[in-house]
BALOBA-1460 file (C-alpha; in Angstrom, 3 decimals):
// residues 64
<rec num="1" residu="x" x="0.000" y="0.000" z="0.000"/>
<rec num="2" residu="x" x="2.954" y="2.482" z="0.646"/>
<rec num="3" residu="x" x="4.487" y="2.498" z="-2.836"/>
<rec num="4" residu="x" x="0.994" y="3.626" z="-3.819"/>
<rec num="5" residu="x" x="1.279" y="6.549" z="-1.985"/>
<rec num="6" residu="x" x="4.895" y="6.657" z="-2.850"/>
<rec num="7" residu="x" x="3.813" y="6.534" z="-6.788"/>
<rec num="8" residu="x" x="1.456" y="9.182" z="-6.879"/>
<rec num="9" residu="x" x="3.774" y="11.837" z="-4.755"/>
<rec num="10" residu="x" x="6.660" y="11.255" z="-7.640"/>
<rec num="11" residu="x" x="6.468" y="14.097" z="-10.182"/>
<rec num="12" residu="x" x="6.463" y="13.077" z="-13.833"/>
<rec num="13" residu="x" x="9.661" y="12.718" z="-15.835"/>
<rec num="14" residu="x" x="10.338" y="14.406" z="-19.564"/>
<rec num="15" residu="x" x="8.734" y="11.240" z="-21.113"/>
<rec num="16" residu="x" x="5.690" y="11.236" z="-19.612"/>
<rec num="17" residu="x" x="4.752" y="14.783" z="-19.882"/>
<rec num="18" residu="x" x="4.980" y="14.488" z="-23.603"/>
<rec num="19" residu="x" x="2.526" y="11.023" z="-23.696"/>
<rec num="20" residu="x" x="0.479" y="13.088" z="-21.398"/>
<rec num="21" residu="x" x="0.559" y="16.230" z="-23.351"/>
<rec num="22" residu="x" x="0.460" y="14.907" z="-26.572"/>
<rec num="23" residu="x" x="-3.007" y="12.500" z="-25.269"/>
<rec num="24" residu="x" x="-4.870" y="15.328" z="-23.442"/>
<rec num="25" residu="x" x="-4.180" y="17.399" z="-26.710"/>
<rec num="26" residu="x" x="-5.826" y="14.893" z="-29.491"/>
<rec num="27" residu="x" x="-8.588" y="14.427" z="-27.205"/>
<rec num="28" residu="x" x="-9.262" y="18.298" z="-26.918"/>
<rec num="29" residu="x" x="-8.025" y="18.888" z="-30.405"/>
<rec num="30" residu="x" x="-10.415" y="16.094" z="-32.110"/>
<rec num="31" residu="x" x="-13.756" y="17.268" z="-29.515"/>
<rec num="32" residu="x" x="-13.039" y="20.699" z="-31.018"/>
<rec num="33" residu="x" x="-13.018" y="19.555" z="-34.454"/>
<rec num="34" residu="x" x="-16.101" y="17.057" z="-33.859"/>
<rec num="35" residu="x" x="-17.934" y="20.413" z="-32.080"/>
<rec num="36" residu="x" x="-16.907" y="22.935" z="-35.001"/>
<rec num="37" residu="x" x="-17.836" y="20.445" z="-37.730"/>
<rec num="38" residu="x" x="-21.033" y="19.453" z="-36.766"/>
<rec num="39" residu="x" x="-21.847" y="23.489" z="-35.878"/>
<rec num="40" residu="x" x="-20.855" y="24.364" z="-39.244"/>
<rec num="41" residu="x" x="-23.396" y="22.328" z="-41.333"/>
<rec num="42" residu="x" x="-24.562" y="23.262" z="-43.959"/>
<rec num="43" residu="x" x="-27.752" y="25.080" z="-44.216"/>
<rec num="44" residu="x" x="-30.746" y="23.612" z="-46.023"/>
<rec num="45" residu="x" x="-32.820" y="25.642" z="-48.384"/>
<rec num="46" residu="x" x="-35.852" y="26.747" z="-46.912"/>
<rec num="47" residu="x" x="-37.863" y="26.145" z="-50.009"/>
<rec num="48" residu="x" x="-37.022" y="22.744" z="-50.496"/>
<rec num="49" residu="x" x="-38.264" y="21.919" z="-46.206"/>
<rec num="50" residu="x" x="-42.265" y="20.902" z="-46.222"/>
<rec num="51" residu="x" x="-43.542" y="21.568" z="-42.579"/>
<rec num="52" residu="x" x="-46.491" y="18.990" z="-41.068"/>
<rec num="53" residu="x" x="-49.386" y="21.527" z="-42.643"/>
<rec num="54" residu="x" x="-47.999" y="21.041" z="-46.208"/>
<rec num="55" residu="x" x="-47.756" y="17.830" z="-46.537"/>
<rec num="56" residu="x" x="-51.032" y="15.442" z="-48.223"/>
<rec num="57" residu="x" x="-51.445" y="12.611" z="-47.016"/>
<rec num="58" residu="x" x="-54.425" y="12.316" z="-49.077"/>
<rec num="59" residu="x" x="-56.806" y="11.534" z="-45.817"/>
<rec num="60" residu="x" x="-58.355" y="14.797" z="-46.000"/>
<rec num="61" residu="x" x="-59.995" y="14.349" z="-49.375"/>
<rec num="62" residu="x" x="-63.513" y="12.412" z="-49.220"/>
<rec num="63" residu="x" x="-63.027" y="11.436" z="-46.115"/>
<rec num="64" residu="x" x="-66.974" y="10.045" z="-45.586"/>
């Protein structure tokens, strides 16, 4: 149980910064990229987008 304690109270060496800066930066690099790119969709032409009230379902016609 002491070298546990002993482990975590050691400061990181030259190597391990760089794994640890190099992971922590492609994980915040690629969530920005995910984030941005879905954000920066392109927009749909209004024209072309029916709402609920446009739409015929053909129900309405002769409906007795």
């Amino acid at each position: 149980m002491s070298w546990i304690i002993f482990a975590a109270t050691e400061a990181l060496n030259a190597q391990g910064w760089t794994i640890m800066l190099i992971s922590v930066g492609s994980v915040v690099s690629l969530t920005f990229y995910c984030i941005r790119r879905v954000l920066q969709l392109p927009a749909e032409d209004v024209e072309d987008i029916k709402g609920p009230l446009e739409i015929d379902t053909g129900d309405t016609q002769d409906a007795d």
